[in-house]
C-alpha positions in Angstrom: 42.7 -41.9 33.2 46.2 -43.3 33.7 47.1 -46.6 32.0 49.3 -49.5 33.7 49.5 -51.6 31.5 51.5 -51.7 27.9 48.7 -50.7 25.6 49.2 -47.3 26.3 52.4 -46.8 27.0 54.6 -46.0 24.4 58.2 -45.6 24.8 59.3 -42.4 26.2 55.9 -41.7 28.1 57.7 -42.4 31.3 60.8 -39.6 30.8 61.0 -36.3 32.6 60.1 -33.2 30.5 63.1 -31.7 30.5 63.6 -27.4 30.1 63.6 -27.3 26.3 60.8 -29.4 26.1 58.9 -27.4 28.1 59.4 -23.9 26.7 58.8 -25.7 23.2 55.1 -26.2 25.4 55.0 -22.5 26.8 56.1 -21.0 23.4 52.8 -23.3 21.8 50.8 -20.6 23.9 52.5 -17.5 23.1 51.3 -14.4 24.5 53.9 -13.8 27.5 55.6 -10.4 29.1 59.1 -10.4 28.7 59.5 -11.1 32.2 56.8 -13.7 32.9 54.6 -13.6 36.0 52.5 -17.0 36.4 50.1 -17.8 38.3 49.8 -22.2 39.1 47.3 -24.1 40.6 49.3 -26.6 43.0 47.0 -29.1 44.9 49.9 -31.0 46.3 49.3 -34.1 43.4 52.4 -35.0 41.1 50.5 -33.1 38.1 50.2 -29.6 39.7 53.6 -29.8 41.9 55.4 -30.9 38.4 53.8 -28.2 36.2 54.8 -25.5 38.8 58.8 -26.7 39.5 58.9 -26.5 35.5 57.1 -23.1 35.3 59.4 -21.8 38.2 62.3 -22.6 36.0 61.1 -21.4 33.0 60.0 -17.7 34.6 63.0 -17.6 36.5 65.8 -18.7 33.3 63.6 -14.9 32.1 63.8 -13.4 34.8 60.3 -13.9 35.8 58.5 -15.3 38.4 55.8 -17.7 39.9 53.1 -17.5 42.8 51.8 -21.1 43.4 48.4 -20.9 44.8 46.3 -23.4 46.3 42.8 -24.2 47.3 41.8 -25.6 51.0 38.2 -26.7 50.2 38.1 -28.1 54.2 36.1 -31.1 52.8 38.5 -33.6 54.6 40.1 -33.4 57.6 43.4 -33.9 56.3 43.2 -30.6 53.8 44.5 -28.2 55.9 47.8 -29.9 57.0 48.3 -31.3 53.3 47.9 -27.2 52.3 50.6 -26.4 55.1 52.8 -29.5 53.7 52.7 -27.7 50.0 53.9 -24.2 51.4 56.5 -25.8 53.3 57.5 -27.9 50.1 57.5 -24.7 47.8 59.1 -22.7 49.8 62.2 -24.7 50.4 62.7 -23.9 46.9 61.8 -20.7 47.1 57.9 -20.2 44.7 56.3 -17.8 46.5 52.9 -19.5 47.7 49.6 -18.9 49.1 46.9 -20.9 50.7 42.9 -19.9 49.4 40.4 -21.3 51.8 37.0 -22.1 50.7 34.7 -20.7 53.7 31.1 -20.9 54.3 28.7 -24.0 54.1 28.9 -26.7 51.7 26.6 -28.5 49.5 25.2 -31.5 50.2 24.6 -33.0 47.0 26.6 -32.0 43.7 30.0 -31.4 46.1 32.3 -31.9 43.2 30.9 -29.5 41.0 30.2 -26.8 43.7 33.7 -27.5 45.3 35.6 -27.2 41.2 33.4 -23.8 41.0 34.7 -22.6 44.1 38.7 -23.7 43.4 38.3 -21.4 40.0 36.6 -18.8 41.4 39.7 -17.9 44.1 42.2 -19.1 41.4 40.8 -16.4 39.2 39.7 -13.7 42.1 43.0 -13.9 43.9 45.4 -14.4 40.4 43.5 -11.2 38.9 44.1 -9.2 42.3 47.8 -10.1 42.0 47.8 -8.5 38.8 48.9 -12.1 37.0 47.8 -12.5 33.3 48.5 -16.7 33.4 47.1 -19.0 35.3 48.3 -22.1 34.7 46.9 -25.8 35.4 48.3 -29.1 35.2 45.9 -30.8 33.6 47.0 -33.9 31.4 46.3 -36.3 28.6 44.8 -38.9 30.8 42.4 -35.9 32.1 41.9 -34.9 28.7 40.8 -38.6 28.5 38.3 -38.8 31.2 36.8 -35.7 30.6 35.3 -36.9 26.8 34.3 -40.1 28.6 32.1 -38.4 31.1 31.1 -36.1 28.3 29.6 -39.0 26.6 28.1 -40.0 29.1 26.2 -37.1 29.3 25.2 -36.9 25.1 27.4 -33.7 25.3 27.8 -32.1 21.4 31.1 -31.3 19.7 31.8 -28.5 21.8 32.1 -30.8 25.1 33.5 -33.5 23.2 36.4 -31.5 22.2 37.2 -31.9 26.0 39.3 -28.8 27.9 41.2 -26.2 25.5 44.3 -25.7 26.0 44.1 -22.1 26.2 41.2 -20.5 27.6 40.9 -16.0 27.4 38.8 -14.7 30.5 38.5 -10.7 30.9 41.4 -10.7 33.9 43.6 -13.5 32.9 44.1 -16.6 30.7 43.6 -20.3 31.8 46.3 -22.0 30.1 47.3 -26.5 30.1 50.7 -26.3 28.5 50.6 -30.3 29.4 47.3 -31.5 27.9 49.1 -33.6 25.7 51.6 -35.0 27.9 50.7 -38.1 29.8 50.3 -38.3 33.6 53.6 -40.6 34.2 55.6 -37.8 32.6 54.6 -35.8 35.1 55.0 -38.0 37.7 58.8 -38.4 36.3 59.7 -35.0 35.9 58.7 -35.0 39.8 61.1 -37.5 40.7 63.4 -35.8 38.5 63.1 -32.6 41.0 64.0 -35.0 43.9 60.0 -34.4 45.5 57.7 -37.1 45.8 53.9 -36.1 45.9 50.0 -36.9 48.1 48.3 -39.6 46.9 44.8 -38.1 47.3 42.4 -40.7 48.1 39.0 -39.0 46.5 40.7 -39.8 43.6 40.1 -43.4 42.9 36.6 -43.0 45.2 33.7 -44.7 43.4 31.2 -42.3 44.6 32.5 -39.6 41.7 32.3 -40.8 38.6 36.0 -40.2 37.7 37.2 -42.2 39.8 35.1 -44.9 38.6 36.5 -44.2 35.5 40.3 -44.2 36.7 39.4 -48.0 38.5 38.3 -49.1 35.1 41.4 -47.9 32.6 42.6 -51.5 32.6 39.5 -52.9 31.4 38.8 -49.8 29.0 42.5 -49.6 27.8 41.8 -53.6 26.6 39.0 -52.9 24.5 41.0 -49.9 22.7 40.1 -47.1 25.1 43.0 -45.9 25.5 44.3 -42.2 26.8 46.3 -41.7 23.9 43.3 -43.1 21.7 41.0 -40.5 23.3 42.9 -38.2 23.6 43.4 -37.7 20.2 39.7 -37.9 19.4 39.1 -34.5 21.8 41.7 -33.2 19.7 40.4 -33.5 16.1 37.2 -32.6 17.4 38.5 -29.6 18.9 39.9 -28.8 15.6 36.5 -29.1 14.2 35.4 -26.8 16.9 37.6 -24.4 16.0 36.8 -24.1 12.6 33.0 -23.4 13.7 33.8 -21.0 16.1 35.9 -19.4 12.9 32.7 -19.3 10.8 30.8 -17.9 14.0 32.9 -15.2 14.7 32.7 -14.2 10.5 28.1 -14.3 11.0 28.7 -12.6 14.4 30.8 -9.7 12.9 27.8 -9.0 10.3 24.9 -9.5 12.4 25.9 -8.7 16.3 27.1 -6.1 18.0 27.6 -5.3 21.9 26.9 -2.6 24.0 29.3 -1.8 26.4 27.0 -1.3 28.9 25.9 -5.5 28.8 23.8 -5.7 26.1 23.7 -7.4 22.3 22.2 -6.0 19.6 21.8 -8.6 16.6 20.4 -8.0 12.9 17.5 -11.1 12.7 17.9 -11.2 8.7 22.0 -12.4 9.0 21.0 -15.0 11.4 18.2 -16.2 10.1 19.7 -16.9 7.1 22.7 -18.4 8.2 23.2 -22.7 8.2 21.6 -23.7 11.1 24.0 -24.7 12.9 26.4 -21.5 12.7 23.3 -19.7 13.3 22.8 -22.0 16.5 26.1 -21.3 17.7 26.2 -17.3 17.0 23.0 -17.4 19.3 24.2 -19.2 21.8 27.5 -16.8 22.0 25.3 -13.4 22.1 23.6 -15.7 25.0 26.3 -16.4 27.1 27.6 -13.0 26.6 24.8 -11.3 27.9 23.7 -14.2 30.3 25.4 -17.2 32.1 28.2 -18.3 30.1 28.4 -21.4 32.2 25.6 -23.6 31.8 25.3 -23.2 28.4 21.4 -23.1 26.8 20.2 -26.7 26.3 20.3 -27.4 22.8 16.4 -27.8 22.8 15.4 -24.7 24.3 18.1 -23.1 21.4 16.4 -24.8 18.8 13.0 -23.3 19.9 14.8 -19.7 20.0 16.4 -20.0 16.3 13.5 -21.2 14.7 11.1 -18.4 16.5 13.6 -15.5 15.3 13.2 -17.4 12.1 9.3 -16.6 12.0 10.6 -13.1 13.2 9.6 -13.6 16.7 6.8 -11.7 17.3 7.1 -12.6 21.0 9.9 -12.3 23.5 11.8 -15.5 24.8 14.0 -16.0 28.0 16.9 -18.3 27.9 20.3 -18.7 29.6 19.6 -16.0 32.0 18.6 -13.7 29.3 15.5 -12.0 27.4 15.1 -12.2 23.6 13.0 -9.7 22.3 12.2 -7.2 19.1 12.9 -4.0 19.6 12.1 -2.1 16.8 13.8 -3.8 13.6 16.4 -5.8 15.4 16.8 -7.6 18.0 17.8 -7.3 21.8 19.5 -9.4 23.9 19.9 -8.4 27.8 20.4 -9.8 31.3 16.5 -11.3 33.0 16.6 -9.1 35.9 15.5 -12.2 38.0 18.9 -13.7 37.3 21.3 -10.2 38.3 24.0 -11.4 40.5 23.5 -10.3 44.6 24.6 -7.3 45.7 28.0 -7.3 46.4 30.6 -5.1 48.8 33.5 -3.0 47.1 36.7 -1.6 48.8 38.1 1.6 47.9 40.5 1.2 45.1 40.0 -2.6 44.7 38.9 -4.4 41.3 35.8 -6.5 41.5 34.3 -9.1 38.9 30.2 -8.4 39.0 27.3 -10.2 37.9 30.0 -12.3 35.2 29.9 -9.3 33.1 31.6 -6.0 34.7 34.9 -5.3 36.1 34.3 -2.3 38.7 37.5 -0.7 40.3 36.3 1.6 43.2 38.0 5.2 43.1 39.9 5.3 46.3 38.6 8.3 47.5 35.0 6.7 47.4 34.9 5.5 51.1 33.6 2.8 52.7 30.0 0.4 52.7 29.7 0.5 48.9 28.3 -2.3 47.5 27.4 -2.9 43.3 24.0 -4.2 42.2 21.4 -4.0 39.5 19.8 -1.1 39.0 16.3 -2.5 39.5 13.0 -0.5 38.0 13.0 1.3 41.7 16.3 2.4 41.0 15.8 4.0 37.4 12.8 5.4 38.6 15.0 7.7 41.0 18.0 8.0 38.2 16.2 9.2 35.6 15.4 12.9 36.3 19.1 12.8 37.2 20.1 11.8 33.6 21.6 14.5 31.1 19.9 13.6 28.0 22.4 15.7 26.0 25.4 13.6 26.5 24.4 10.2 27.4 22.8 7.9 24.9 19.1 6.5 25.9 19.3 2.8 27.4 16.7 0.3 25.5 13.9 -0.1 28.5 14.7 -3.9 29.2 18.2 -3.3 29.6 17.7 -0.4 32.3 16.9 -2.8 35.5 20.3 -4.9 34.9 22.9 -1.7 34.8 25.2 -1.5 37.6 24.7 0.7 40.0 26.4 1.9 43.0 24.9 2.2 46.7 25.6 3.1 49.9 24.1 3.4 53.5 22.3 6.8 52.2 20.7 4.9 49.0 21.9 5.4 45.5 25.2 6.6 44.8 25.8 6.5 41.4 25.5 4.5 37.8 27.9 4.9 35.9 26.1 4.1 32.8 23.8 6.8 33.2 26.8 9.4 34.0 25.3 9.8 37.4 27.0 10.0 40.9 25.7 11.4 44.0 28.9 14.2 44.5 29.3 14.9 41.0 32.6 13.3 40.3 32.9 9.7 38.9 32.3 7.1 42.2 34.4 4.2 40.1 38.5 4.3 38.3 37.2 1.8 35.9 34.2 0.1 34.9 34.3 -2.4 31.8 32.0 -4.8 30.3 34.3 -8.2 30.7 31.5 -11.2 30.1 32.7 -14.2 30.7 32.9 -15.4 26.9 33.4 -12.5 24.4 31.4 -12.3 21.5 33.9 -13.7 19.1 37.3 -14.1 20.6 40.2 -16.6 20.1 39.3 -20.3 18.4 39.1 -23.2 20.6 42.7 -23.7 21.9 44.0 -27.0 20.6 46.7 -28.8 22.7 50.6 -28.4 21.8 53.1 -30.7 21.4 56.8 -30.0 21.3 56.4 -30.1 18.0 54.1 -27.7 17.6 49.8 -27.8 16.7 49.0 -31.4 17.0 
């Protein structure tokens, strides 16, 4: 949501960010190797070719470096050349750069949100394989801005209306926006600043989306007080708030919760119960996106029915968010609905793979080819379990069995490493780690930096 007009353009918000500036921004998200290896998004926009001249700059005054990726979603005709145009433009200055194609069919309805799936999915894949710990993204204040208008629009709580965080932990990498609170014509200066002008991408201001409905109406929204920097602001003292739940979350989910490493949640029902509702809300909701799909998150209704049922001491099992809730024994287990296991899927011999949002799998090297990872299923256990040494491996609760990973080849079932099981007697994988896709009780919702520090 960029602004032309005076009411939200204070003075200064059209100078470059300069060097200083910038690793004031960078230090604000702390956590870097002493020689710096980014990952950054680049679509070709001002935003994303700014944020990656200034990253270059920074990794390189530290003797690190930068690999400038971007996504060719072939939706338009135009994508691939404009891709091309980017790698000829980065190179000249010589970022390393590589262009991620989006194959296969596309959707006909719900393109955007299929098509911003996809674009993460081979940022992260492709970033993680590169052995990166960074990715970074250009988004801005204005975006930061449109994105709690569309969450309004959509009732969203005060987790969506705290808008995007400005640092964000996965299990491979971090997502980090060192320039949430910088607005877009800074960016668009510190381009010009580089000498490089930037693509004008027409989806942009399209009124089929609803962003760029929303970018055709700043004029009229900035009049009636609806400004970027207004909004802006409002994502981040909500985000604040945020943070402080997620704070008292983290404190109930260290009495009450605790994970298996082989992708389940055990949780205490007494803790929970007896927490304020809506901690209590929340700490369900994490064990649920642990176990399950982090991304949508449960509908607050459907959460509502689960609390107050483990309340009553739920003397019947629930599913939710890809996940079954039941009593087992005198707590409580949470594990993956076999129905909702991610497809099989291939692995290469000595490559890392991200399954089923909750393991990363490294193949040994020596494993060979036509190995793909799936759930175990019932058929499977039924043919591990006379393989399993009862002595040394733990017993698996029986509604977490089906959902363990488990190895196969052309001649059937090769191993499960859970189950310390494998077909030649020697471990099939070099690493296998439970990595959901939201820990249980990680960092605080990132609020955005200034260059003056926590804003």
């Amino acid at each position: 949501m960029t602004a032309e007009g005076g009411a939200d353009r204070a003075a200064g918000d059209g100078r470059p960010i300069g060097s200083g500036e910038f690793a004031a921004l960078m230090a604000g998200l702390g956590g870097f190797e002493p020689q710096p290896r980014l990952a950054v998004a680049v679509s070709g926009g001002a935003d994303s070719l700014a944020l990656c001249l200034l990253c270059h700059q920074w990794a390189e005054a530290r003797g690190g470096s930068v690999l400038a990726l971007t996504v060719d979603h072939r939706l338009r005709l135009e994508s691939t050349a404009e891709a091309a145009a980017v790698n000829a433009r980065l190179s000249a200055r010589g970022i390393a750069h590589v262009i991620l194609t989006w194959h296969g069919d596309k959707p006909v309805t719900g393109i955007q949100d299929a098509a911003r799936a996809a674009r993460y999915r081979l940022l992260i894949e492709h970033a993680a394989e590169a052995g990166l710990l960074h990715l970074m993204l250009a988004h801005h204040r204005d975006d930061q801005a449109e994105t709690l208008l569309l969450r309004l629009s959509r009732a969203s709580g005060l987790d969506g209306l705290a808008g995007m965080a400005a640092i964000r932990e996965l299990p491979a990498l971090r997502l980090l926006r060192p320039l949430l609170c910088q607005p877009k014509t800074r960016l668009e200066a510190t381009l010009l600043a580089f000498g490089l002008t930037w693509h004008h991408d027409p989806s942009n201001l399209a009124t089929t989306y609803a962003r760029g409905r929303l970018r055709r109406a700043t004029d009229t929204l900035g009049r009636e007080g609806l400004t970027s920097r207004g909004l802006a602001e409002t994502a981040r003292r909500l985000g604040l708030a945020r943070a402080a739940l997620d704070d008292a979350t983290a404190a109930l989910l260290g009495r009450s919760a605790a994970v298996d490493p082989r992708g389940f949640v055990w949780l205490e029902p007494e803790p929970l119960a007896a927490a304020p509702g809506e901690i209590g809300r929340r700490a369900l909701a994490r064990c649920l996106a642990v176990v399950g799909r982090a991304d949508p998150p449960p509908r607050r209704e459907g959460l509502d029915l689960l609390f107050g049922a483990i309340g009553r001491g739920l003397p019947d099992g629930r599913t939710l968010a890809g996940c079954r809730i039941l009593r087992h024994r005198h707590r409580l287990l949470v594990v993956r609905e076999p129905a909702d296991a991610a497809a099989p899927a291939a692995l290469a011999p000595g490559r890392r793979l991200w399954w089923d949002r909750r393991f990363l799998i490294r193949l040994a090297p020596d494993a060979g080819n036509g190995v793909v990872i799936g759930a175990l299923g019932d058929d499977g256990w039924l043919e591990a379990r006379d393989r399993i040494d009862a002595t040394r491996q733990p017993p698996v609760p029986a509604p977490a069995r089906a959902t363990l990973p488990a190895l196969r080849d052309q001649h059937g079932l090769l191993a499960v490493p859970h189950l310390g099981i494998s077909r030649s007697g020697r471990p099939a994988t070099s690493d296998l780690l439970f990595a959901p896709a939201m820990p249980l009780a990680g960092a605080t919702f990132g609020v955005a930096w200034n260059n003056a520090g926590l804003i």
